[in-house]
C-alpha positions in Angstrom: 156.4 -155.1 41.2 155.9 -158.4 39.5 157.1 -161.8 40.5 157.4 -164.8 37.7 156.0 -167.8 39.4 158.1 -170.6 37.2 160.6 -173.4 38.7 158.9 -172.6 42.4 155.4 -173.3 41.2 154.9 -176.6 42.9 156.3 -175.0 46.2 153.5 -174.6 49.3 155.2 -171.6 49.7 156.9 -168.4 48.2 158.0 -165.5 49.4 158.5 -161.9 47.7 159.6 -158.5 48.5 156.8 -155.6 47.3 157.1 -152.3 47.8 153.4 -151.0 47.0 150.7 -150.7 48.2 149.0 -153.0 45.2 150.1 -154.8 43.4 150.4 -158.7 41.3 151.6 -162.0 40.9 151.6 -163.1 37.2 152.5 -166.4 35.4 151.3 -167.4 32.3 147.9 -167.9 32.2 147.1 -166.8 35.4 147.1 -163.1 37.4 146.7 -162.6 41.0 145.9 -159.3 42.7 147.8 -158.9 46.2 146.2 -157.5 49.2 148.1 -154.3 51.0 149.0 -152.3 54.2 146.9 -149.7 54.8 147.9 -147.6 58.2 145.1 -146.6 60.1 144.7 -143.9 62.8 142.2 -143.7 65.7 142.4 -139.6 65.3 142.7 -137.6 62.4 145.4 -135.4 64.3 148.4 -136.0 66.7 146.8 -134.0 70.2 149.4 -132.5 73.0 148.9 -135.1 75.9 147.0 -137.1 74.4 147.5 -141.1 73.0 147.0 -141.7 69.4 147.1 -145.2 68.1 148.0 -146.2 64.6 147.6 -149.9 63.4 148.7 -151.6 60.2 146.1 -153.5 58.6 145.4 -155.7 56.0 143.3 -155.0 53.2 142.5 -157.1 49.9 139.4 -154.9 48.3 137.0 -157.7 46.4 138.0 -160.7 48.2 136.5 -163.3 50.6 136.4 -161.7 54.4 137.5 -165.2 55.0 139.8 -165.4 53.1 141.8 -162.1 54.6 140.7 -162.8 58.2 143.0 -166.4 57.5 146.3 -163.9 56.6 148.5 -164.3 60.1 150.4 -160.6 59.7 154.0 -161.0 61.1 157.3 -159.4 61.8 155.8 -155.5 61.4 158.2 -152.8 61.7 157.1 -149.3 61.4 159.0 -146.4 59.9 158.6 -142.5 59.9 160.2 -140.2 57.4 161.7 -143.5 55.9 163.8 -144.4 59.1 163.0 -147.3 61.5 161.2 -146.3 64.6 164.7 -148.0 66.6 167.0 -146.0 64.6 165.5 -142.6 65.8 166.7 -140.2 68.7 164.7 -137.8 70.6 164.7 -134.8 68.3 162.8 -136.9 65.9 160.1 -138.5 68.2 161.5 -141.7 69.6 161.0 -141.2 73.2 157.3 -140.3 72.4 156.6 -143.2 69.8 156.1 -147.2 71.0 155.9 -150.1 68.3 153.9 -153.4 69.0 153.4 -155.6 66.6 151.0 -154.1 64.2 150.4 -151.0 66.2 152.4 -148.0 66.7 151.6 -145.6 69.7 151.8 -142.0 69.8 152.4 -141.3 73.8 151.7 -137.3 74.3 151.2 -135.7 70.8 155.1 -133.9 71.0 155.8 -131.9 67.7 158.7 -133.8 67.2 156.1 -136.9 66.3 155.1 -135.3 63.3 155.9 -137.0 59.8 155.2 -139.8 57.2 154.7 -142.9 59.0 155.1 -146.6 57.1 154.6 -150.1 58.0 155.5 -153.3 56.5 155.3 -156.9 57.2 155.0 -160.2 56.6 151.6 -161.2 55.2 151.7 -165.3 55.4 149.2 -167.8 54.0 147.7 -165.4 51.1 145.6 -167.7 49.0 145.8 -167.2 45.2 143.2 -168.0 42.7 144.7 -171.4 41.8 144.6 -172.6 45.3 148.1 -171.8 46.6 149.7 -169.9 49.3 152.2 -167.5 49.3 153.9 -165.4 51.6 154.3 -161.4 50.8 156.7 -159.0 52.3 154.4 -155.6 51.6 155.2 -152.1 52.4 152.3 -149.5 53.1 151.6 -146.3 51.6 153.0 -143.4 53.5 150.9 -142.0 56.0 151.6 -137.9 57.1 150.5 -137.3 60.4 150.7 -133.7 61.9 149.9 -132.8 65.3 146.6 -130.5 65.7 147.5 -126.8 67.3 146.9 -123.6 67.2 150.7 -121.3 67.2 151.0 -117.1 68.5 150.3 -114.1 66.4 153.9 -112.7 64.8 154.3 -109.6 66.8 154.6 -106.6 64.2 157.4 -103.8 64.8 154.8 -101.0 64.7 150.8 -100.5 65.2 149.0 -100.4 61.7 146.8 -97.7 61.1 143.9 -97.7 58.5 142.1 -94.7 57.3 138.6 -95.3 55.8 135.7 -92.4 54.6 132.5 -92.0 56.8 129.7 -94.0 55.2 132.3 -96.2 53.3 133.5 -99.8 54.4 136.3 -100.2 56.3 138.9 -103.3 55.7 140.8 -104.2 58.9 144.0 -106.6 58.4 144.5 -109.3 60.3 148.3 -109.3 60.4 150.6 -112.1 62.0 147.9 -114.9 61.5 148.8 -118.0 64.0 149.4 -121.5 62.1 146.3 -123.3 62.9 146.2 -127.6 62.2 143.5 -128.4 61.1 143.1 -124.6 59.6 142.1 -121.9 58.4 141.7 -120.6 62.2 138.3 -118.8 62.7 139.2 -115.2 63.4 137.1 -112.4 64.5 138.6 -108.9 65.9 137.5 -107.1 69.5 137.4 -103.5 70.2 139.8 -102.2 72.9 137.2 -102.2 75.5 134.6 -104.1 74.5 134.5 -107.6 74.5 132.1 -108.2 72.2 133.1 -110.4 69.2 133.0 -108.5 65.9 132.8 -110.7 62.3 131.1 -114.0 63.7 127.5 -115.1 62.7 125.7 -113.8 65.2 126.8 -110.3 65.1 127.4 -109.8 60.9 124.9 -107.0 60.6 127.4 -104.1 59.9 130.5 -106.4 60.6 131.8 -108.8 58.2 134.5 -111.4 59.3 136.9 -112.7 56.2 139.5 -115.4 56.4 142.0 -112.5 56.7 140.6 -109.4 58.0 136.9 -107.5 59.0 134.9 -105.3 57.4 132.7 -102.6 58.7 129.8 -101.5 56.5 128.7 -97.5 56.6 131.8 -96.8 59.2 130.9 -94.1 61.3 133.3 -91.4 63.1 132.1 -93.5 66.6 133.6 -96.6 64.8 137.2 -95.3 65.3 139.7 -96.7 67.7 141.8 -99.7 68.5 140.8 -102.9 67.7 142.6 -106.9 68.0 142.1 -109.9 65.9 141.6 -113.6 67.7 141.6 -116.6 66.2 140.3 -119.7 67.6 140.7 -123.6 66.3 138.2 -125.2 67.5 139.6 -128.4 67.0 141.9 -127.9 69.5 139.7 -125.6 71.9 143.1 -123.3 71.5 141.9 -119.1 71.3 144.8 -116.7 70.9 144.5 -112.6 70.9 146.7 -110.8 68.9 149.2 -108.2 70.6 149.3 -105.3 67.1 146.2 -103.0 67.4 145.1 -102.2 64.1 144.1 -98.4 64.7 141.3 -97.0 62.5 140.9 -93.4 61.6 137.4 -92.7 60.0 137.6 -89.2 58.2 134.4 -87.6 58.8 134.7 -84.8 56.1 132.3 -84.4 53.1 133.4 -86.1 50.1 134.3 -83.9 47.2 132.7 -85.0 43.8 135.9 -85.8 42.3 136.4 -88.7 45.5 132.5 -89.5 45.3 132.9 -90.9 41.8 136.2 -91.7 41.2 136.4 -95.5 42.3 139.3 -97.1 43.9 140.0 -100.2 45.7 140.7 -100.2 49.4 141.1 -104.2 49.3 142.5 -105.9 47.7 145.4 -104.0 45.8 144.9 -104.6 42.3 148.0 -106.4 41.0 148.9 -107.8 37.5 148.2 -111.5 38.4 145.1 -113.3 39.9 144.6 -114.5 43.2 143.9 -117.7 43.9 141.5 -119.3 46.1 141.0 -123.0 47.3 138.1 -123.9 48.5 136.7 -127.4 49.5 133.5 -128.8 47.6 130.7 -128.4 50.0 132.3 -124.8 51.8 131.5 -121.1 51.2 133.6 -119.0 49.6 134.2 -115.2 49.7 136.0 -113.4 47.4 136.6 -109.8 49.0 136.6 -106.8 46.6 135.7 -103.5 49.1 135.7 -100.1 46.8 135.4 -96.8 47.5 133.6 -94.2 45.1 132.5 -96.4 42.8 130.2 -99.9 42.7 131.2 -103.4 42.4 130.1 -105.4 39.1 131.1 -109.4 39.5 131.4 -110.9 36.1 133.1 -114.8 35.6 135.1 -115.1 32.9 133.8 -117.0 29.9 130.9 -117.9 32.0 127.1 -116.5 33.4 127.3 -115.6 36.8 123.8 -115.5 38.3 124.5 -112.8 41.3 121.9 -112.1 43.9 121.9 -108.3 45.8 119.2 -109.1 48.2 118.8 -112.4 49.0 120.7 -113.8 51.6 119.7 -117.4 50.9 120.6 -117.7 48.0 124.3 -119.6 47.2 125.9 -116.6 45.1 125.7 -113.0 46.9 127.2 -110.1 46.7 127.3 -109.2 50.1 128.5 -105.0 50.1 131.3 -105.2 47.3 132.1 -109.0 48.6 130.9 -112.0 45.8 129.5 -115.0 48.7 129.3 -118.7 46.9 128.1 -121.2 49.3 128.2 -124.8 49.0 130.6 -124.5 46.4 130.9 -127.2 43.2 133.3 -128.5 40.9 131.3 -126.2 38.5 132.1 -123.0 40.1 136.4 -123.1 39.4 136.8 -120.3 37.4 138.2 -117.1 37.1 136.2 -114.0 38.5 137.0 -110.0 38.5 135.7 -107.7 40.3 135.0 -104.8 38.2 135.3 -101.2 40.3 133.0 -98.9 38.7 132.0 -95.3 38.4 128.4 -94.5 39.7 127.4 -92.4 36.9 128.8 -94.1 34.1 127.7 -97.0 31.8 129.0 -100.9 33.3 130.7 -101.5 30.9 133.3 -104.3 32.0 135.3 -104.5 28.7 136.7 -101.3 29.1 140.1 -100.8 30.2 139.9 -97.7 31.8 138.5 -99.4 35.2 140.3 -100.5 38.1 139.7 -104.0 38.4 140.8 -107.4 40.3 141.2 -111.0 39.5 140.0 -114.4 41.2 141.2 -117.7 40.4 
């Protein structure tokens, strides 16, 4: 918002209403950046029992530390989900939120606390380049704030039951997922029991954990039985063990030649649109693509795609049917397919007559 500086220019004093975050005075000849409200928090989540502290600061990027440690910030009133902190009951978090001056307390972390918190205030004695003060009413930039937490597996109506080929890989779902802030939740999957935790580092040598599931390389009639996903944020501490067994059923029968080389994918289902996947610059990705009687052939789409089959250092991998891309860039968005192909017959990806699925 802009404020014309004309018949109040030999004023000590001025006062204006802005409702940014940055913005400027102007008159002619002369243009004044503003300083703003910036909300900051003393933890990046709202914990259960726990005090969390949010202050409303001023901030004027470029100017003289002197000169913003000499604004006097006055008369702050905090907001969340654009309704004064007073005006709120108790379903939205007023019993659990306490305003003073420029900072706002968060007592015990209560769900209902969650939301986009504001501040604004008086900012009095901002120096502009020509030597005057004014003083700026300035609203901050929302804030959202959710509380860190780890919710229950959805109970399912019935036990799932997967069937999987001896010597194949085995996909096991990892239905009813809990909400986990911050997330995804790290899940790995026990064996009724057996405590041992299947799908994490240390124990990935025939078990692969995914974001969604586990996969078991050269699954063996012994490999059958009842097994439970957990998921664990460890932000929070928080573990929960899903109630649904996931029953697997490994057929143990030779494969005839028409199964042996007749490829098909066991996960995911391939689907007329592409799948997308977000990952964070810096993180590994996995895009999963388990088939059975046939191999896997990765190909990016208008792109090279330098795949390694045997080193496990190395930042792209295709781990069993899986394509692995650690420390992912900018540079590797794109779209990728998983090409499901016979054994005995010629890759070659351009041909329709292959099942195939599509990353994006």
């Amino acid at each position: 918002m802009v404020g014309t500086l004309g018949a109040a220019a030999g004023t000590a004093s001025l006062l204006l209403l802005l409702f940014a975050t940055t913005c400027c005075l102007s008159a002619p000849g002369i243009h004044h950046r503003l300083p703003t409200l910036t909300l900051r928090s003393d933890a990046p989540y709202l914990e259960r029992k726990h005090k969390t502290v949010m202050r409303c600061v001023v901030e004027w990027p470029g100017a003289d530390p002197a000169v913003v440690g000499a604004i006097k910030l006055d008369d702050v009133k905090w907001m969340k989900d654009g309704t004064p902190i007073a005006e709120l009951d108790k379903t939205q978090g007023s019993d659990d939120l306490k305003e003073t001056g420029a900072e706002l307390r968060v007592l015990h972390g209560k769900r209902q606390s969650e939301g986009d918190f504001q501040c604004s205030g008086l900012l009095r004695g901002v120096q502009l380049g020509d030597g005057r003060a004014v003083d700026v009413q300035l609203v901050s930039a929302p804030l959202k704030v959710k509380r860190a937490r780890l919710s229950k597996f959805e109970r399912l109506s019935k036990e799932e039951e997967v069937h999987a080929i001896q010597g194949h890989v085995a996909r096991l779902p990892c239905s009813g997922i809990p909400d986990s802030i911050p997330g995804p939740a790290i899940i790995w999957f026990e064996r009724a029991g057996d405590d041992r935790r299947l799908g994490v580092e240390e124990r990935k040598n025939r078990y692969l954990g995914t974001s969604s599931g586990l996969q078991i390389a050269v699954v063996q009639p012994r490999d059958a039985g009842k097994y439970f996903c957990v998921a664990t944020n460890p932000y929070t501490n928080q573990t929960r063990h899903s109630k649904n067994a996931v029953n697997l059923v490994v057929d143990d029968r030779a494969p005839t030649l028409s199964s042996s080389f007749t490829p098909h994918f066991v996960y995911p289902e391939p689907t007329k649109t592409h799948m997308v996947v977000e990952v964070a610059v810096g993180h590994s990705a996995l895009l999963e693509c388990v088939v059975a009687g046939g191999k896997v052939v990765w190909e990016k789409v208008n792109a090279s795609l330098p795949v390694s089959l045997t080193d496990d250092g190395a930042r792209v991998r295709q781990v069993w049917g899986n394509l692995r891309i650690n420390e992912v860039s900018v540079d590797d968005a794109g779209t990728y397919v998983c090409h499901a192909l016979s054994p005995i017959a010629n890759a070659d990806l351009s041909h329709p007559d292959h099942p195939r699925v599509t990353y994006k």
